[in-house]
N, C-alpha and C positions, 0 to 999 in steps of 0.2 A: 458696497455692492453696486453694481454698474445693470439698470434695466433696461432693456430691449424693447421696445414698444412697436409694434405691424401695425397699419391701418390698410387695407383693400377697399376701396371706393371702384375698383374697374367696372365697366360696363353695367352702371347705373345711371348712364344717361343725366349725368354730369352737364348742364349749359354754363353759359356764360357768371349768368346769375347765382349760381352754385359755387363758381369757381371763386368768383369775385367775394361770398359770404365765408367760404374753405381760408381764401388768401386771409383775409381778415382774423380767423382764428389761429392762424401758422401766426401771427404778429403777436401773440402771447403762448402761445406753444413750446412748453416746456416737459412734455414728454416723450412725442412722437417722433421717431428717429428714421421709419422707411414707411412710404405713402406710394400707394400704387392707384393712380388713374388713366389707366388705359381705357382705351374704348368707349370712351364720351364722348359729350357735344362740344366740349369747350371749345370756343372761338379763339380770336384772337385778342379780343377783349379779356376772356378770362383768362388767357395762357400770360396776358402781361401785367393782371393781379395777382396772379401766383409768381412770376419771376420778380416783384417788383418784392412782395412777400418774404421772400426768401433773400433777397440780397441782406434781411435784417435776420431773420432766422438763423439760428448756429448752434441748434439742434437736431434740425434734420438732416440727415447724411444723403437718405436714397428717395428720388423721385422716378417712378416711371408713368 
C-alpha cells in the first residue's frame, strides 16, 4: 500500500531558525510526501536549508 502523508505549517510564522530545524528533519524524512509553508518568516537563510534539504530528500514530492 502506497501512504500519503499532508503536513500544513502555513502561516505559523515560520523564521529562519525554524526553517533551518524543519530542513534538518526533511534529511531523514521518510514519510512526508507534500509540505505547505506559505505565509512565514522564512529568510533567505532558511529557504537555502530547506533547498539544500531537499536536493537529498526523494520523498517529498510537493512544497509550497
Amino acid at each position: 500500500p502506497i501512504f500519503l502523508f499532508l503536513g500544513s505549517l502555513a502561516e505559523n510564522q515560520i523564521s529562519n531558525k525554524g526553517a533551518k530545524a524543519l530542513a534538518r528533519s526533511l534529511l531523514v524524512n521518510r514519510s512526508l510526501m507534500v509540505l505547505d509553508l506559505r505565509s512565514n518568516s522564512i529568510g533567505p537563510t532558511g529557504a537555502k536549508a530547506l533547498a539544500d534539504a531537499l536536493k537529498k530528500n526523494q520523498i517529498l514530492l510537493s512544497l509550497k
